[in-house]
C-alpha positions as CSV (number, residue, x, y, z in Angstrom):
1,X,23.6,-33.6,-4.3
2,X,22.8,-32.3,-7.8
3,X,18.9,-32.5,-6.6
4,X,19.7,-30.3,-3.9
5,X,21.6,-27.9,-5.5
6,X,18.8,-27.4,-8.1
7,X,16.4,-26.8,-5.8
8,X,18.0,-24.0,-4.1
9,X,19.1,-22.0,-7.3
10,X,15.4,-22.5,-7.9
11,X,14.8,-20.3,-5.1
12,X,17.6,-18.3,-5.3
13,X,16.2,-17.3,-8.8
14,X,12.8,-16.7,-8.1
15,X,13.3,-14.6,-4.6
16,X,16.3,-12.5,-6.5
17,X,13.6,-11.9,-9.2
18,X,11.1,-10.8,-6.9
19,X,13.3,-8.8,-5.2
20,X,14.2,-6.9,-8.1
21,X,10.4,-6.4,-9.1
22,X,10.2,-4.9,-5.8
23,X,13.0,-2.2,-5.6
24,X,11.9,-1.5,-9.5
25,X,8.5,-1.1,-8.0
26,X,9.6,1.4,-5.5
27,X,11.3,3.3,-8.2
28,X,8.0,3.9,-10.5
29,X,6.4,4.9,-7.5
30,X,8.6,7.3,-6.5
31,X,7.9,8.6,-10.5
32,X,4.4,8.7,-9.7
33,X,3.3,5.6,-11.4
34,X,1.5,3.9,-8.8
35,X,0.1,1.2,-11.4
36,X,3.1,0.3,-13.0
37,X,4.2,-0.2,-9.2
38,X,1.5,-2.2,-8.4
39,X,1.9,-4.0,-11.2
40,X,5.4,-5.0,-10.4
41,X,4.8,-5.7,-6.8
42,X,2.1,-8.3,-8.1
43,X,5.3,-10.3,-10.5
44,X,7.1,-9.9,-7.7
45,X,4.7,-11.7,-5.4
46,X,4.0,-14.6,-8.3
47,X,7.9,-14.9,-8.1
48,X,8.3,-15.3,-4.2
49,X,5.7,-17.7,-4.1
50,X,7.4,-19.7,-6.5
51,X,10.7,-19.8,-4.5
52,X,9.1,-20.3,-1.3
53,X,7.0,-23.3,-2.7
54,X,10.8,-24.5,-4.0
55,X,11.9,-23.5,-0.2
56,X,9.2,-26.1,1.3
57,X,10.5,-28.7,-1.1
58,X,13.9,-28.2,0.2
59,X,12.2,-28.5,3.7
60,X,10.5,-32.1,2.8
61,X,13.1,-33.8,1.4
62,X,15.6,-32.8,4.7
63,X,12.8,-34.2,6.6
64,X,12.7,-37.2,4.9
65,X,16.4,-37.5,5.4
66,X,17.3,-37.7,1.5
67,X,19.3,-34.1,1.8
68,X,21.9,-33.3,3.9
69,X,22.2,-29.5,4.7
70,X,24.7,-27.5,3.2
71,X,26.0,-23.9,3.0
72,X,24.2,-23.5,-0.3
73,X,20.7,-23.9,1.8
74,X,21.8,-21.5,4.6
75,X,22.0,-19.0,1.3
76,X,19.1,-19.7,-0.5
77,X,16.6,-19.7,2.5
78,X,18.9,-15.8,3.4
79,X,17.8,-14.9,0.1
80,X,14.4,-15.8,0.6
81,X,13.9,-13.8,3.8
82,X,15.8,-10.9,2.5
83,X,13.4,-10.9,-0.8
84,X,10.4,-11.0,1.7
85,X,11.7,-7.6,3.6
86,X,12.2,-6.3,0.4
87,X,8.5,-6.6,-0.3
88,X,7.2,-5.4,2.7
89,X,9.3,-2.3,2.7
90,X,8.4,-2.0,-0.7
91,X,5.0,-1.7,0.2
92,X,5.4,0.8,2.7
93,X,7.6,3.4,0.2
94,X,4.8,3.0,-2.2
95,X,2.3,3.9,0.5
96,X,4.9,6.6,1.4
97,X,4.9,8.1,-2.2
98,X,1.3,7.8,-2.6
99,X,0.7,10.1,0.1
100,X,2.9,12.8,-0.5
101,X,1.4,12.9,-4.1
102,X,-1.8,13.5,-2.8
């Protein structure tokens, strides 16, 4: 169980931090630095990967039978999807800003 449990704060970590790298990039847009907010939706995007390559791992060893699910699963793979709205919306407010700077 400890196997499983590691693997989902691994992507409970990475999709919170991603998160957070897109509402901070959101906020430097709305500041009128468009780099920095680039910038931060690129970490962001580095950290989602990384929990959604820890998310397929969860997948692999379920379908090999060696993990049973839990509620601990059910959150990380909600935190994942939430983190990926998060960047798409984050995308969009930064496209938002952009324009009314122009």
């Amino acid at each position: 169980m400890e196997e499983l449990e590691m693997c989902c704060c691994r992507v409970i970590s990475a999709v919170g931090t991603a998160r957070s790298c897109y509402v901070e990039a959101i906020h430097k847009a709305k500041e009128g630095d468009y780099a920095g907010a680039e910038q931060l939706i690129e970490e962001g995007q580095n950290c989602f990967i990384e929990g959604h390559d820890a998310h397929l791992q969860l997948f692999e060893k379920q379908g090999e039978g060696e993990l049973p699910f839990n509620m601990l699963v059910l959150h990380a793979e909600d935190q994942l999807m939430s983190a990926e709205a998060f960047g798409i919306l984050a995308r969009e407010f930064i496209s938002v800003y952009q324009n009314i700077g122009k």
